[in-house]
ROKE-424149 format. One record per residue (C-alpha): residue in three letters; x, y, z. Coordinates in nm, 2 decimals, decimal comma. Layout:
BEGIN
<pt><residu>ALA</residu><px>X</px><py>Y</py><pz>Z</pz></pt>
...
//
This chain:
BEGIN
<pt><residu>UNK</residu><px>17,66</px><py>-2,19</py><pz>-9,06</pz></pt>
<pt><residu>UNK</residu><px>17,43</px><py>-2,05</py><pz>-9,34</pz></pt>
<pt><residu>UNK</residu><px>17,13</px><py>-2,15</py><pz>-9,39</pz></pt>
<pt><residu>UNK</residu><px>17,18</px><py>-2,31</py><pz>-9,75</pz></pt>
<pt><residu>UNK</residu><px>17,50</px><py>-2,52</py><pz>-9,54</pz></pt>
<pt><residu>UNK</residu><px>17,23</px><py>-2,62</py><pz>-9,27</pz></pt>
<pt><residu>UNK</residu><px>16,93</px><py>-2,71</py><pz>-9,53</pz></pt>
<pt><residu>UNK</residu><px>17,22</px><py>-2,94</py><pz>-9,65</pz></pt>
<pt><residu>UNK</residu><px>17,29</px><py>-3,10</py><pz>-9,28</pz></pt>
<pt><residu>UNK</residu><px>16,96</px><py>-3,19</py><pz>-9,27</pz></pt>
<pt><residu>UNK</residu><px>16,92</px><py>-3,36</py><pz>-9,56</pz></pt>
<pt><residu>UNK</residu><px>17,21</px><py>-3,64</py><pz>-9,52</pz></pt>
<pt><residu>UNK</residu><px>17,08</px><py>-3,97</py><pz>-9,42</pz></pt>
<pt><residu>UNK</residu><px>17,13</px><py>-4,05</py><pz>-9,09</pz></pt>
<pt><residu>UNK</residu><px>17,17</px><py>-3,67</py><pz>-8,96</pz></pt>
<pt><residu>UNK</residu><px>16,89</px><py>-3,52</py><pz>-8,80</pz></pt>
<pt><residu>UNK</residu><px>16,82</px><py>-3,17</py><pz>-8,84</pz></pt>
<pt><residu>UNK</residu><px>16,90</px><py>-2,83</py><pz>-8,60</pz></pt>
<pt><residu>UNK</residu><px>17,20</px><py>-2,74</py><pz>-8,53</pz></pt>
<pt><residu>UNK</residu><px>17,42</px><py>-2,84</py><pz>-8,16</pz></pt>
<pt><residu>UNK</residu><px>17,61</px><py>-2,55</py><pz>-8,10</pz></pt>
<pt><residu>UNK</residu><px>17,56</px><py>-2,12</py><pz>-8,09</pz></pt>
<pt><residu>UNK</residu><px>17,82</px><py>-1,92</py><pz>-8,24</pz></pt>
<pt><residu>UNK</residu><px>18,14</px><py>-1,98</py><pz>-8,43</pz></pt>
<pt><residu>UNK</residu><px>18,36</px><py>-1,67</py><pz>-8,37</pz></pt>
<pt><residu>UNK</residu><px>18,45</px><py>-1,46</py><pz>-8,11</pz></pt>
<pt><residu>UNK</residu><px>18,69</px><py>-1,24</py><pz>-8,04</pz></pt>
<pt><residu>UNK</residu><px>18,90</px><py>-1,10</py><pz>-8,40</pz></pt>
<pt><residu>UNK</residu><px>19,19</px><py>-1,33</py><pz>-8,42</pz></pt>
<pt><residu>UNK</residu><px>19,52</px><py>-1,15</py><pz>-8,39</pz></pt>
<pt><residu>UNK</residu><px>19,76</px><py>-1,14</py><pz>-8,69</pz></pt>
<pt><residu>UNK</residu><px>19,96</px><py>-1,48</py><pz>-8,61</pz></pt>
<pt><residu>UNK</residu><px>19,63</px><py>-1,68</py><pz>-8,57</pz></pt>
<pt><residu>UNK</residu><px>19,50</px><py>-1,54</py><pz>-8,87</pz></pt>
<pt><residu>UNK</residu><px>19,84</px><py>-1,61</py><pz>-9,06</pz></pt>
<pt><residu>UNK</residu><px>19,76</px><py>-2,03</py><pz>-8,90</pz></pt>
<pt><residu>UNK</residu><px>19,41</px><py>-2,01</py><pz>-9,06</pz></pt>
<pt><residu>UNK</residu><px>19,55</px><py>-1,87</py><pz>-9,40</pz></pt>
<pt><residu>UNK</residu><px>19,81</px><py>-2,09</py><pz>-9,45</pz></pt>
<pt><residu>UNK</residu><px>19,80</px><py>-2,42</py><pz>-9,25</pz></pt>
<pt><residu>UNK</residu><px>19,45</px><py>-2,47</py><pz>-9,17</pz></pt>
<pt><residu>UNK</residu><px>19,36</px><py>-2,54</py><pz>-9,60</pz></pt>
<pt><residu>UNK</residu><px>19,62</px><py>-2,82</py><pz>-9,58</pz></pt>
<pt><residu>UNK</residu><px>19,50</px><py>-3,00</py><pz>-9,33</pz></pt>
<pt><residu>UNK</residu><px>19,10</px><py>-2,98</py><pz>-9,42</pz></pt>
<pt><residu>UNK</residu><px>18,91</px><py>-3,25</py><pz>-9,45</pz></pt>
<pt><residu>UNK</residu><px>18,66</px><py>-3,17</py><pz>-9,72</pz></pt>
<pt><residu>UNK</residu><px>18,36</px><py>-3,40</py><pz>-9,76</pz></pt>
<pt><residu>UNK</residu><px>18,32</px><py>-3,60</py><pz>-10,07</pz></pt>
<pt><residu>UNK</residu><px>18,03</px><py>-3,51</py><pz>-10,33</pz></pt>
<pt><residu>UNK</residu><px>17,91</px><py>-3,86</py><pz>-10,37</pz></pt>
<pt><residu>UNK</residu><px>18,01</px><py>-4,19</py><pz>-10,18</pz></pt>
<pt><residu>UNK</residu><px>18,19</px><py>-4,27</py><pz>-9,82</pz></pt>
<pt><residu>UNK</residu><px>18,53</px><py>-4,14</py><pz>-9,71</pz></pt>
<pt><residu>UNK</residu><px>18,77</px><py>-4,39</py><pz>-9,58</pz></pt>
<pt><residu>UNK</residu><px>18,90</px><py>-4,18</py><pz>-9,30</pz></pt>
<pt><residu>UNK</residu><px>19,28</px><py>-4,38</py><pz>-9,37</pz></pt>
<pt><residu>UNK</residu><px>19,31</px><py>-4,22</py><pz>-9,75</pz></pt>
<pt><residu>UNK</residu><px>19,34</px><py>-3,83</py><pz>-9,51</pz></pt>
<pt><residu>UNK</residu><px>19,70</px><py>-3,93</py><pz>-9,42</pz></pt>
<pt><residu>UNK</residu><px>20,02</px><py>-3,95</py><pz>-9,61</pz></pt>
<pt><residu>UNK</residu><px>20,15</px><py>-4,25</py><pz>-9,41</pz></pt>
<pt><residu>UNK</residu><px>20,02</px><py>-4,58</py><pz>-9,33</pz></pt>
<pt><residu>UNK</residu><px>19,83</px><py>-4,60</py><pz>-9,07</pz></pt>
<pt><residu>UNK</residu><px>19,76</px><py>-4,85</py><pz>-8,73</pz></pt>
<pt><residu>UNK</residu><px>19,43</px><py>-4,68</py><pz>-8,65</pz></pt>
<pt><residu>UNK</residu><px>19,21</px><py>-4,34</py><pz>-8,71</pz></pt>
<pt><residu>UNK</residu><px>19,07</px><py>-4,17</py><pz>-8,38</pz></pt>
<pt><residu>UNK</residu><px>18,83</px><py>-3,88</py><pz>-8,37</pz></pt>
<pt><residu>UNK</residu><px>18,78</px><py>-3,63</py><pz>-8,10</pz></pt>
<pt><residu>UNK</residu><px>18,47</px><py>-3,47</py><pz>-8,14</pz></pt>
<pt><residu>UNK</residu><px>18,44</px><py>-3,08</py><pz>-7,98</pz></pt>
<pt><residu>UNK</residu><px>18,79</px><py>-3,07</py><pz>-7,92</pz></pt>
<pt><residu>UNK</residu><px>18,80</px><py>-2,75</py><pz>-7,75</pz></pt>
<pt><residu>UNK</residu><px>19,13</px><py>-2,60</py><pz>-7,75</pz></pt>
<pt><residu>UNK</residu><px>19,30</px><py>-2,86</py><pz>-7,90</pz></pt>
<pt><residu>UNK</residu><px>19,54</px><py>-2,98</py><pz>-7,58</pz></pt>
<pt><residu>UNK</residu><px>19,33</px><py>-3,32</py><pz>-7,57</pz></pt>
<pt><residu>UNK</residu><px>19,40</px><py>-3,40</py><pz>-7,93</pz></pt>
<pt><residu>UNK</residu><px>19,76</px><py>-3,27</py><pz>-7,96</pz></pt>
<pt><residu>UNK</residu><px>19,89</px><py>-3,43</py><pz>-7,64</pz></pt>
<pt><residu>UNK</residu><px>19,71</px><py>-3,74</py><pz>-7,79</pz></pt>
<pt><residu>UNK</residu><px>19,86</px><py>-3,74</py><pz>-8,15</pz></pt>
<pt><residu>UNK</residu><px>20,27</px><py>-3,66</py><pz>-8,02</pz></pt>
<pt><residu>UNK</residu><px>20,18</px><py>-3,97</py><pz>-7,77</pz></pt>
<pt><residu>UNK</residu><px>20,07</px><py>-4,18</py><pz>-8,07</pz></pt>
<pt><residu>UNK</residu><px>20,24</px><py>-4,09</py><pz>-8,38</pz></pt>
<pt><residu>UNK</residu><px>20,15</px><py>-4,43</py><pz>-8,54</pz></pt>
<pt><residu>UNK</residu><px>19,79</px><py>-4,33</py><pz>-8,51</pz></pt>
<pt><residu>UNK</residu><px>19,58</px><py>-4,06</py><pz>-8,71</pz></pt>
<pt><residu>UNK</residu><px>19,35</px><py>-3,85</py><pz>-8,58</pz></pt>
<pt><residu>UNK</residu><px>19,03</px><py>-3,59</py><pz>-8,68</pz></pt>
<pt><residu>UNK</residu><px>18,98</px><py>-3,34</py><pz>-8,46</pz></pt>
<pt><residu>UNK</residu><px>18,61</px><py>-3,21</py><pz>-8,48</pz></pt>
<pt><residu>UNK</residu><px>18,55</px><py>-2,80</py><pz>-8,41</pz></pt>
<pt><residu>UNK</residu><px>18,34</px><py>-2,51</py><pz>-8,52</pz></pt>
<pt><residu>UNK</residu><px>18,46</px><py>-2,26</py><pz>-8,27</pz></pt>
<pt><residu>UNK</residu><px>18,74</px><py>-2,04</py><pz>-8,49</pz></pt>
<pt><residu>UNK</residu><px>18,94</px><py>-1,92</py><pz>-8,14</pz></pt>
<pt><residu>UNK</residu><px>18,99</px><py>-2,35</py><pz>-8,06</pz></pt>
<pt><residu>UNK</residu><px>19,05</px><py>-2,40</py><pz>-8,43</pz></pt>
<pt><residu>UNK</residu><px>19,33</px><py>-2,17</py><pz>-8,47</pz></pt>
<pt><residu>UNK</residu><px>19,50</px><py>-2,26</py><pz>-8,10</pz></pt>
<pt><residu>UNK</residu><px>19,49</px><py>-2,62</py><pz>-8,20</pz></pt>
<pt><residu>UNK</residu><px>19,68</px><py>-2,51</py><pz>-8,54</pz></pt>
<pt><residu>UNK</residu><px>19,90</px><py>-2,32</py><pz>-8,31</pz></pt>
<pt><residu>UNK</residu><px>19,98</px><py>-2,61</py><pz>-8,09</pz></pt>
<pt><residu>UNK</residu><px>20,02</px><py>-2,86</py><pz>-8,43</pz></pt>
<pt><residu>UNK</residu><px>20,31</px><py>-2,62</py><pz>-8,58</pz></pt>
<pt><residu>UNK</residu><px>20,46</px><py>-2,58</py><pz>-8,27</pz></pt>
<pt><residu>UNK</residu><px>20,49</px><py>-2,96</py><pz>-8,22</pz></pt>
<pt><residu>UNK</residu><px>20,52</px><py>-3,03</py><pz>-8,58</pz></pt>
<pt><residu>UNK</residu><px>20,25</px><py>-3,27</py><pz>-8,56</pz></pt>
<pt><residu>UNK</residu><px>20,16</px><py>-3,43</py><pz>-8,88</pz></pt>
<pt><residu>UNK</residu><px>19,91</px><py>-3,68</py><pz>-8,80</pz></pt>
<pt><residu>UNK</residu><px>19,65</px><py>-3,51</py><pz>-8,72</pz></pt>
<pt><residu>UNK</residu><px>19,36</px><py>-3,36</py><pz>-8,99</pz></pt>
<pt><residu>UNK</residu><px>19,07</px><py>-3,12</py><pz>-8,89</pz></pt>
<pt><residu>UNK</residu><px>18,66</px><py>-3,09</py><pz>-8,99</pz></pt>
<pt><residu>UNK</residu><px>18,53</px><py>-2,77</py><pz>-8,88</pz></pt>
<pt><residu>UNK</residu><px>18,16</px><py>-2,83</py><pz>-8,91</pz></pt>
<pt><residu>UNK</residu><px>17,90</px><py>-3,04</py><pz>-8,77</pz></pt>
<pt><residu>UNK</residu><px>18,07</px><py>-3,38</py><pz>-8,66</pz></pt>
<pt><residu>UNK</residu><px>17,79</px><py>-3,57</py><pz>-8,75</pz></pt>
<pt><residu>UNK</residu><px>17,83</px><py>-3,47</py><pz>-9,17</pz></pt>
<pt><residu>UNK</residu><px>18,15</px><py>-3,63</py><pz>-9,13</pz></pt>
<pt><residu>UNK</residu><px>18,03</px><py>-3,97</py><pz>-8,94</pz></pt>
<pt><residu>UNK</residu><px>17,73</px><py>-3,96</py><pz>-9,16</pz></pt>
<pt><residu>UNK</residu><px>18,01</px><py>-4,03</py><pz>-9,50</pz></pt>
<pt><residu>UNK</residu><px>18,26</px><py>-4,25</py><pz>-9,30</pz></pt>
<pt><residu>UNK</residu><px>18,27</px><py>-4,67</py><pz>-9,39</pz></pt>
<pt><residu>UNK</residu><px>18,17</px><py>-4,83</py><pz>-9,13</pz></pt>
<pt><residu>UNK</residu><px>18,40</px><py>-5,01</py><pz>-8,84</pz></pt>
<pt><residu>UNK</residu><px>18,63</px><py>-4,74</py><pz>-8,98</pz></pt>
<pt><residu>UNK</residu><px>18,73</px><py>-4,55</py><pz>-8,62</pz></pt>
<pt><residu>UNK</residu><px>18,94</px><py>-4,71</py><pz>-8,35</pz></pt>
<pt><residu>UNK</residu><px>18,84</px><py>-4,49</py><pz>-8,07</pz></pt>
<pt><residu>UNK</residu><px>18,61</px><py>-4,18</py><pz>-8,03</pz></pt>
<pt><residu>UNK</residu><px>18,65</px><py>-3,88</py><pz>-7,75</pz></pt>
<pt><residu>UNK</residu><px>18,36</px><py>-3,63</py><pz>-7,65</pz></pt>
<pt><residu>UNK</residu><px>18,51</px><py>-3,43</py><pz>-7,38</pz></pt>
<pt><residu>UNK</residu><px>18,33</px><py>-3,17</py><pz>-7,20</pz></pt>
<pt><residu>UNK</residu><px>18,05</px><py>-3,12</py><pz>-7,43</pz></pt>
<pt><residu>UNK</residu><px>17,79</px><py>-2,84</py><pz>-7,41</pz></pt>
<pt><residu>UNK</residu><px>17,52</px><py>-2,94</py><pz>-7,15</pz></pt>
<pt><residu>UNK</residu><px>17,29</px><py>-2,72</py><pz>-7,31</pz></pt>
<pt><residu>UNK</residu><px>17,11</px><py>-2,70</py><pz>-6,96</pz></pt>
<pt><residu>UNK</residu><px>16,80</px><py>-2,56</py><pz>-7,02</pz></pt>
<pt><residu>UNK</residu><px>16,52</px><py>-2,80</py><pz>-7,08</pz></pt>
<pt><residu>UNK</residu><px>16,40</px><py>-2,65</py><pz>-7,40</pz></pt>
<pt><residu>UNK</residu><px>16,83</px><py>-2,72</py><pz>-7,55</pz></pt>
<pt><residu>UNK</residu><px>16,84</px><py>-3,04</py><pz>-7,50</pz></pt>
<pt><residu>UNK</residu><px>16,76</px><py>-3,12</py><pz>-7,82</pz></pt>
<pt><residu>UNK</residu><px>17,09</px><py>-2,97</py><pz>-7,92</pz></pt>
<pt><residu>UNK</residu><px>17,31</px><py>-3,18</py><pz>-7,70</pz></pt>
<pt><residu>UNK</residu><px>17,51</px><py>-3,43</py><pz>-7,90</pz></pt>
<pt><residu>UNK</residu><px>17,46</px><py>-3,76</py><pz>-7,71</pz></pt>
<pt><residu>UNK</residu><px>17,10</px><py>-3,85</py><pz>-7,83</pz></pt>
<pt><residu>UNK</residu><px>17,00</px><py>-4,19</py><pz>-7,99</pz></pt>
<pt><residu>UNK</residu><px>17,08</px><py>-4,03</py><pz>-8,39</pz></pt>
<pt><residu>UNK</residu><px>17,47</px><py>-3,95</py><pz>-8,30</pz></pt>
<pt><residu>UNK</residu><px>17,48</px><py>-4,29</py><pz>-8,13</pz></pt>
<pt><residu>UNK</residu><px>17,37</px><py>-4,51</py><pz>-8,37</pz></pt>
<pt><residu>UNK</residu><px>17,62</px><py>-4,29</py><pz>-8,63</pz></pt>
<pt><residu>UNK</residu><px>17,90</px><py>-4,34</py><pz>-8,37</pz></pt>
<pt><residu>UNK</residu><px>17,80</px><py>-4,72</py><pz>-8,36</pz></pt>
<pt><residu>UNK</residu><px>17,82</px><py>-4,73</py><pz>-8,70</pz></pt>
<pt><residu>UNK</residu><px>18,18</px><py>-4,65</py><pz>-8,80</pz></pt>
<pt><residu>UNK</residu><px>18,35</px><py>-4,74</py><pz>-8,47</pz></pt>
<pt><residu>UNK</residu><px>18,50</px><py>-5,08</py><pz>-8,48</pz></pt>
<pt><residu>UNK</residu><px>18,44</px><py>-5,38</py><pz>-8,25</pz></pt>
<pt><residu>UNK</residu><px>18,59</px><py>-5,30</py><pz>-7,93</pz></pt>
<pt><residu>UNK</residu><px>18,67</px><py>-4,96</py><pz>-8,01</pz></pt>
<pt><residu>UNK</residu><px>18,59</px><py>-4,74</py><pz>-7,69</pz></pt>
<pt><residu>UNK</residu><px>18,43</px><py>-4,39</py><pz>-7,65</pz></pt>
<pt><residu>UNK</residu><px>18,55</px><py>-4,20</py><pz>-7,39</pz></pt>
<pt><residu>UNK</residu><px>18,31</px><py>-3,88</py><pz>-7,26</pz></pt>
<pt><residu>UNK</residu><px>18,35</px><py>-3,64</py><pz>-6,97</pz></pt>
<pt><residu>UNK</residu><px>18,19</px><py>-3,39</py><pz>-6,83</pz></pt>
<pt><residu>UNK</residu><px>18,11</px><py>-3,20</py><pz>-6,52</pz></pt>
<pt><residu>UNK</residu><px>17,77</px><py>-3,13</py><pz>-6,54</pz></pt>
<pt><residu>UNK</residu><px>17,58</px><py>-3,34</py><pz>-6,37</pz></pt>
<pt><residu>UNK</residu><px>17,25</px><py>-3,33</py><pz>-6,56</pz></pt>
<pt><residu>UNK</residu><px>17,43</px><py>-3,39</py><pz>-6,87</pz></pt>
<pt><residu>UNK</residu><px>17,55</px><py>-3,70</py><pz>-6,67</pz></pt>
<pt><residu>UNK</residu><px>17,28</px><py>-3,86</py><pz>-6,59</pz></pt>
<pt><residu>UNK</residu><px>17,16</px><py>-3,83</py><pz>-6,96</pz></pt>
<pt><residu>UNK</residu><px>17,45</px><py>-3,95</py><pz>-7,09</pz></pt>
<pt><residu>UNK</residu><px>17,43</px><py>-4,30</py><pz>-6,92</pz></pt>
<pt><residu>UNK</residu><px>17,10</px><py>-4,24</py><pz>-6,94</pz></pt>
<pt><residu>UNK</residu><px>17,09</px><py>-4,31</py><pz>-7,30</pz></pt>
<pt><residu>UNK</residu><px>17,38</px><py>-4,52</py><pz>-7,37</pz></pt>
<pt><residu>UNK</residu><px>17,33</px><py>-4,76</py><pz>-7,11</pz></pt>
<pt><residu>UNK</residu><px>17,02</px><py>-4,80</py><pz>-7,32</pz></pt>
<pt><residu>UNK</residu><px>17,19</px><py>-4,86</py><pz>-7,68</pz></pt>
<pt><residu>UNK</residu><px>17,22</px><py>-5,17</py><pz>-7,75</pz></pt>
<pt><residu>UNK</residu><px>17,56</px><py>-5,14</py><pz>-7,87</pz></pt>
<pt><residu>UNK</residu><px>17,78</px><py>-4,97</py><pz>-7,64</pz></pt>
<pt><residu>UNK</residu><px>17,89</px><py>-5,09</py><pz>-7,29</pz></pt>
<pt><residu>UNK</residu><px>17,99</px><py>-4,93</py><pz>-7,00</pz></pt>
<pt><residu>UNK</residu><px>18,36</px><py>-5,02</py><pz>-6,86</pz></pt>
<pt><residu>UNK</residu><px>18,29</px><py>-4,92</py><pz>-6,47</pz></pt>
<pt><residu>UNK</residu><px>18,29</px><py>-5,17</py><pz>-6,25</pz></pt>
<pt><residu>UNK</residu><px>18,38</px><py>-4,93</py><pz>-5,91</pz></pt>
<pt><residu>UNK</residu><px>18,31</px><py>-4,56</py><pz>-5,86</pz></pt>
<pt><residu>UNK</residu><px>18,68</px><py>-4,48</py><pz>-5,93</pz></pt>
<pt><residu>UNK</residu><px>18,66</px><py>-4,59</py><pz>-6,31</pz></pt>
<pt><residu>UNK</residu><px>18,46</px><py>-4,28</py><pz>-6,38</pz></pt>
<pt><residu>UNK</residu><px>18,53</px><py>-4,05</py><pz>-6,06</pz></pt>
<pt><residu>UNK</residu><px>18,85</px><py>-4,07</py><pz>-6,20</pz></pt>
<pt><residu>UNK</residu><px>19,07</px><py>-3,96</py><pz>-6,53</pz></pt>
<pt><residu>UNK</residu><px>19,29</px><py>-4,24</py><pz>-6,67</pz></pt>
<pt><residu>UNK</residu><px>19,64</px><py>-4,15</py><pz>-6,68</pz></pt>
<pt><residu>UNK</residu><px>19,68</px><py>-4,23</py><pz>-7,05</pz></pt>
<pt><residu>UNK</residu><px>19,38</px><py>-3,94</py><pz>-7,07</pz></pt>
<pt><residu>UNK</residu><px>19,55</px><py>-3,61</py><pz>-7,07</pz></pt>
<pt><residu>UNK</residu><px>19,41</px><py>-3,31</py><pz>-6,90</pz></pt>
<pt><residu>UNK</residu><px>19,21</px><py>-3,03</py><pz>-7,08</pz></pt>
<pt><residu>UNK</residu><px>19,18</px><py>-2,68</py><pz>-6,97</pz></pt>
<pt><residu>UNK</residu><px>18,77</px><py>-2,72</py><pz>-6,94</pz></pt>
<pt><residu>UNK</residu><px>18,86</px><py>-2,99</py><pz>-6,66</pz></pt>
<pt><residu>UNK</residu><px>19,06</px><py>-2,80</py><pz>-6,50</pz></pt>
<pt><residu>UNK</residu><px>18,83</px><py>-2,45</py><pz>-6,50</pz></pt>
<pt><residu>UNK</residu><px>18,59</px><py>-2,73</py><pz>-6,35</pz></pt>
<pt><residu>UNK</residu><px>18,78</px><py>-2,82</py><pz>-6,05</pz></pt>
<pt><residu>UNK</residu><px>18,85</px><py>-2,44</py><pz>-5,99</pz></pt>
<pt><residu>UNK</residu><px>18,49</px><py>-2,39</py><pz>-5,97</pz></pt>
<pt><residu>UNK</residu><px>18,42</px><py>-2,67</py><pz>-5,72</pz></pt>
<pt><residu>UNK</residu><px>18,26</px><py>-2,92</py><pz>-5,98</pz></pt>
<pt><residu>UNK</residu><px>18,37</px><py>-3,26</py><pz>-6,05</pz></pt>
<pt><residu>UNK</residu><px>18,43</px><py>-3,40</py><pz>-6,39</pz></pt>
<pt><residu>UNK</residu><px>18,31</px><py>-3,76</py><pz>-6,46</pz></pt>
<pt><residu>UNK</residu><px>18,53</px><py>-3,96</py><pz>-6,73</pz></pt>
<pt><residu>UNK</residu><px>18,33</px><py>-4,19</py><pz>-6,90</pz></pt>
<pt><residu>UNK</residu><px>18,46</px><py>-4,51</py><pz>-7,10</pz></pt>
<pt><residu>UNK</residu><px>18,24</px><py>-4,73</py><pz>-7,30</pz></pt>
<pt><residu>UNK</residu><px>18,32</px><py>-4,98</py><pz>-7,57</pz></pt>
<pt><residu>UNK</residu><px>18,14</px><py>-5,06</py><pz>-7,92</pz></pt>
<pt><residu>UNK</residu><px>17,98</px><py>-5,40</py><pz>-7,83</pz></pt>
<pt><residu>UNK</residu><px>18,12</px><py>-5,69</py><pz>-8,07</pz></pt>
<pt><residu>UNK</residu><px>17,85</px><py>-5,70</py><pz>-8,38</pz></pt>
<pt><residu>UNK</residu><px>17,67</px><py>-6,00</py><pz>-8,36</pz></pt>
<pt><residu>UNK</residu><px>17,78</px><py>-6,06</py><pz>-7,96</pz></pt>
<pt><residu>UNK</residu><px>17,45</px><py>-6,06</py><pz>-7,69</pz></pt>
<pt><residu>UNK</residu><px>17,57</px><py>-5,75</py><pz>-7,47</pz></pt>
<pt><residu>UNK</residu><px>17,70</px><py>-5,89</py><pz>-7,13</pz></pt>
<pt><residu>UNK</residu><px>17,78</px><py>-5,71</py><pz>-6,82</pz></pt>
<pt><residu>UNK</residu><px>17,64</px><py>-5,40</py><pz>-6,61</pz></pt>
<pt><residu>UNK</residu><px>17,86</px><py>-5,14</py><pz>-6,41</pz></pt>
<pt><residu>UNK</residu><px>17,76</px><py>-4,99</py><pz>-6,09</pz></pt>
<pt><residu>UNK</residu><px>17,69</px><py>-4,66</py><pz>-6,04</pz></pt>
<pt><residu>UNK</residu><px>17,76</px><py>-4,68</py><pz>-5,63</pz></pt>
//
């Protein structure tokens, strides 16, 4: 991100500044993946508007029953396996790494997906423009744990992304997180057992110890489970506006 592009990030309502991730590229892509970016990725952009919100629905050519948004989708399997499953939904998929943006447009022309559209900078310009109540369902898998004490200000579940999130997800919608760090864990339930509009769908330990089967694997779970660590999947709800919040889930 440049530094003009960052001033800019800073100065949308609603989106703190600083940036939540390190570098974009890494290795040169080869000629094929280059060929995706050239060609595909410009037609399936989402560009955000100069003045005024973006109704998330207006990003696809056919009507649709619902918009999803998968923010960090790594290398795209999440979103893709999602999208073929649900062809009457839309979905965003949320990325600034160019190697997961380009296997994702890999996986889309090899499927010939066409519901799914792609913002490759900070997620939270785009939630910052969306209407609100305007998402069906949000995924934040396997998200940088920024583990030293002095990064957590860079992790992306703080009270500011919440309150976005909470914005422009409808009643009911859920928000499903993983990860297997388990510092990143605790401060995920940390703080959004604190918001007062989300809640937590546990009610026994194998809710979050284990992955739904309508939640498709991702490679970052399974590198996780090769390494001897294991991934907690996390499913919370946007509490009905204007509802008192009822119910607690155990943590046993």
């Amino acid at each position: 991100m440049t530094k003009s592009r960052h001033m800019k990030s800073a100065a949308i309502e609603g989106v703190p500044p600083g940036r939540l991730y390190g570098r974009r590229r890494g290795r040169p892509l080869r000629p094929g993946q280059r060929r995706l970016k050239d060609e595909l990725l410009p037609r399936l952009t989402i560009a955000l508007p100069k003045a005024g919100p973006l109704d998330p629905r207006s990003l696809f050519p056919m009507p649709v029953a619902a918009v999803w948004l998968e923010i960090g989708f790594g290398a795209g399997e999440h979103v893709a396996a999602q999208a073929e499953h649900h062809p009457d939904i839309s979905f965003i998929g949320c990325e600034v790494f160019e190697d997961g943006i380009v296997r994702l447009l890999g996986e889309i022309a090899r499927r010939g997906i066409g519901n799914v559209r792609l913002f490759t900078d900070d997620a939270r310009l785009l939630l910052a423009v969306l209407p609100p109540a305007s998402l069906g369902r949000v995924f934040v898998l396997f998200p940088d744990p920024w583990p030293k004490r002095r990064h957590h200000k860079r992790r992306l579940i703080a009270p500011a992304t919440l309150d976005l999130l909470a914005t422009v997800m409808e009643d009911g919608a859920e928000l499903r997180l993983a990860t297997d760090d388990r510092g990143y864990l605790a401060w995920m339930l940390e703080h959004l057992m604190a918001h007062p509009d989300f809640r937590w769908l546990a009610r026994r330990p194998a809710d979050w110890r284990e992955r739904p089967p309508d939640w498709p694997p991702t490679r970052y779970e399974e590198k996780a489970r090769a390494a001897g660590r294991r991934p907690a999947f996390l499913r919370f709800i946007r509490h009905p506006r204007g509802r008192s919040r009822q119910g607690t889930a155990a943590l046993e």
